[in-house]
C-alpha positions as CSV (number, residue, x, y, z in Angstrom):
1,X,0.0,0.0,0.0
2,X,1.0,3.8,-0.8
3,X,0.1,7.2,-0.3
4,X,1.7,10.0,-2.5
5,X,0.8,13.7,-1.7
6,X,1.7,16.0,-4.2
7,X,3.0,19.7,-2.9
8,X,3.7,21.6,-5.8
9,X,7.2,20.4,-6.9
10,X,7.2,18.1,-4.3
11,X,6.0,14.8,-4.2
12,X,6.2,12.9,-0.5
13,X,5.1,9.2,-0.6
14,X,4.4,7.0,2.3
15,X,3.3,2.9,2.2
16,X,4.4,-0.3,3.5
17,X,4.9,-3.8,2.1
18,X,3.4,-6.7,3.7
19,X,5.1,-10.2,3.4
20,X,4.2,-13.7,4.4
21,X,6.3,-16.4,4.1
22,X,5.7,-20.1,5.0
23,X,7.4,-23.2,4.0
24,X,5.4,-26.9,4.6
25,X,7.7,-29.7,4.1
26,X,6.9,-33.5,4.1
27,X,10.3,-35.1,4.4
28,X,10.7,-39.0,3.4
29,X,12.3,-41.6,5.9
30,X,16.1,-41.7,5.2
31,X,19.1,-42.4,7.2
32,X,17.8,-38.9,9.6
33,X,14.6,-40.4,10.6
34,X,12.9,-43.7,9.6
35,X,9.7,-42.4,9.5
36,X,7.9,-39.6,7.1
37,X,8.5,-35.9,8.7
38,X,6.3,-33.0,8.1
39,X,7.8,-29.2,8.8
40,X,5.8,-25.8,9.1
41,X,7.0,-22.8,9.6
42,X,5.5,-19.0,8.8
43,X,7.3,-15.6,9.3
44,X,6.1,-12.6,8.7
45,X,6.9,-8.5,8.5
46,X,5.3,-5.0,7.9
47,X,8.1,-3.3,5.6
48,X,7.7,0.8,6.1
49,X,9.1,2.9,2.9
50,X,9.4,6.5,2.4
51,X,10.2,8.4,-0.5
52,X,10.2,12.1,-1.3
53,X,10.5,13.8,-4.6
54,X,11.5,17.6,-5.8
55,X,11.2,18.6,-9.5
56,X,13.8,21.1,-9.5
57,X,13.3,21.8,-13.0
58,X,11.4,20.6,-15.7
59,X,14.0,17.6,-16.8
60,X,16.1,17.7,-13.2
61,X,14.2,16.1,-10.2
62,X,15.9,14.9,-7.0
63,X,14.6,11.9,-4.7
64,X,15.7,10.5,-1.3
65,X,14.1,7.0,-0.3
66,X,14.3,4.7,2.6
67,X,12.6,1.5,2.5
68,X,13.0,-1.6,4.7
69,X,12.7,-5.7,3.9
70,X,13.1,-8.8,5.3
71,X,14.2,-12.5,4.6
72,X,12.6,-15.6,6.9
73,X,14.8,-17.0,8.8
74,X,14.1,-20.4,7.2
75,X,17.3,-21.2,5.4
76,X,18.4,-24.1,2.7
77,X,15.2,-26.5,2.5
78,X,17.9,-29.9,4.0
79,X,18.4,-28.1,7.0
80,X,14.9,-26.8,7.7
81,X,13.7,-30.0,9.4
82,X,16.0,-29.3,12.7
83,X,15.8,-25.0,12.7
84,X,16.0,-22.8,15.5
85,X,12.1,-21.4,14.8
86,X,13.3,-18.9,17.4
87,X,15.5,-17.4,14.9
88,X,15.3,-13.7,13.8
89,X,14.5,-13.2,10.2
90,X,17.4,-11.4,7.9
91,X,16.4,-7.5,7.9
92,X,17.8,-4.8,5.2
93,X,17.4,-1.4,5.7
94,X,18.2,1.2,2.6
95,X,18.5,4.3,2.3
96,X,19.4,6.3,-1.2
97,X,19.6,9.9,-2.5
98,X,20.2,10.9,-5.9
99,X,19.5,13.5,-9.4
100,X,17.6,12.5,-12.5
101,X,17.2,14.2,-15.3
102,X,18.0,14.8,-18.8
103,X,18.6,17.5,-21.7
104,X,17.3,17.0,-25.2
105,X,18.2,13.3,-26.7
106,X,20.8,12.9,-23.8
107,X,19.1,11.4,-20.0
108,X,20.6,10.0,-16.9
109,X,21.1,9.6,-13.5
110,X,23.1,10.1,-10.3
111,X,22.6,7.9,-7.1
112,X,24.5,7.3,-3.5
113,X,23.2,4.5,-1.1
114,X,23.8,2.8,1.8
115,X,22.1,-0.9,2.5
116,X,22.2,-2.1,5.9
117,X,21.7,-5.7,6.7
118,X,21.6,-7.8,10.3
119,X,20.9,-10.9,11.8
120,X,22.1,-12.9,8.5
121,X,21.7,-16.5,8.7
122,X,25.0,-18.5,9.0
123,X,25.2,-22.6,8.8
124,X,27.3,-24.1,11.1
125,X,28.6,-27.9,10.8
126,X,27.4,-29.3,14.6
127,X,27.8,-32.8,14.9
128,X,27.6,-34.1,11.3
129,X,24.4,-31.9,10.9
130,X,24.1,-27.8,9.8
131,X,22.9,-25.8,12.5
132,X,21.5,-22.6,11.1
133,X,21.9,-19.5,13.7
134,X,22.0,-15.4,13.2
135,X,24.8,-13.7,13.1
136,X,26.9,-10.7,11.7
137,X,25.9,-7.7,10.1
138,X,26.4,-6.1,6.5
139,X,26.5,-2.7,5.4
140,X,27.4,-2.1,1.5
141,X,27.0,1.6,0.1
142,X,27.6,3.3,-3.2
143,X,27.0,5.0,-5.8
144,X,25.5,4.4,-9.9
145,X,26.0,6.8,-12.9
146,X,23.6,5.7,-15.6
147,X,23.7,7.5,-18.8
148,X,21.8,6.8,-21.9
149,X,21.3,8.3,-25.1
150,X,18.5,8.2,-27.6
151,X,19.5,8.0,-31.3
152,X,15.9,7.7,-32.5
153,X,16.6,10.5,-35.2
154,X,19.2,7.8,-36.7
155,X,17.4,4.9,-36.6
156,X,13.9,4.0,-34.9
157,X,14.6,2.3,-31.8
158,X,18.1,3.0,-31.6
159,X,19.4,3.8,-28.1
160,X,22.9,3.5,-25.9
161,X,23.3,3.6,-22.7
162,X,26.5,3.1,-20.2
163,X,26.2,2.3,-16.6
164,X,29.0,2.6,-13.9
165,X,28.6,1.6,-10.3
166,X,30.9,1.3,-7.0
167,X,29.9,-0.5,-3.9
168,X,32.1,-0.6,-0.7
């Protein structure tokens, strides 16, 4: 769900994402158990997102966006039968700035961001078996440079664009 309100050149837009996730496994008899195994598990997460919008001039806007997500806590499918269902689902927090615009056949783009991630999901070997816990964090930023050109007055269709992007 979202909500944009428009304020002259600015455009502010609130919503959040709503995710279910759930995994039902029936599990044959092999040389873990000698009988047939069935395995639930649900998780689940309201995802806020903000975004707001300037239109600076006619072909230059500027944005800034945050969003968050999430990832169950479910792991590979072989070790789902013996999971922790106490463990934390993966969460990813982003947040981004950056300058769109273009000038006559010429359009691109400028962005810086920063994506946060904890409580990832590591598999450790326990006693012949994986034990999934959470652990560690993540952080990655950067920034993209997208430029593309349109060569329609060539040739219908006709377009090129180059890309460049650096992550830490």
């Amino acid at each position: 769900a979202q909500a944009d309100l428009d304020i002259g050149a600015i455009t502010l837009s609130a919503g959040a994402r709503f995710d279910v996730f759930e995994r039902d496994v029936v599990y044959a008899p092999d040389f873990n158990a000698t009988a047939e195994q069935q395995v639930r598990d649900k998780d689940q997460r309201l995802s806020p997102k903000l975004s707001a919008r300037w239109r600076i001039a006619p072909d230059l806007t500027a944005y800034a966006a945050y969003g968050e997500g999430f990832s169950p806590g479910f792991g590979p499918l072989w070790s789902f039968r013996s999971r922790d269902t106490g463990l934390a689902p993966e969460l990813a927090e982003n947040v981004e700035a950056g300058l769109k615009g273009g000038i006559g056949p010429l359009s691109g783009s400028v962005t810086l961001y920063q994506l946060k991630r904890q409580d990832l999901l590591q598999l450790l070997p326990v006693g012949g078996t994986a034990r999934t816990i959470n652990t560690g964090r993540q952080r990655s930023r950067g920034a993209e440079v997208e430029l593309a050109l349109d060569l329609e007055a060539m040739l219908p269709g006709l377009s090129v664009g180059a890309t460049y992007g650096l992550t830490d």
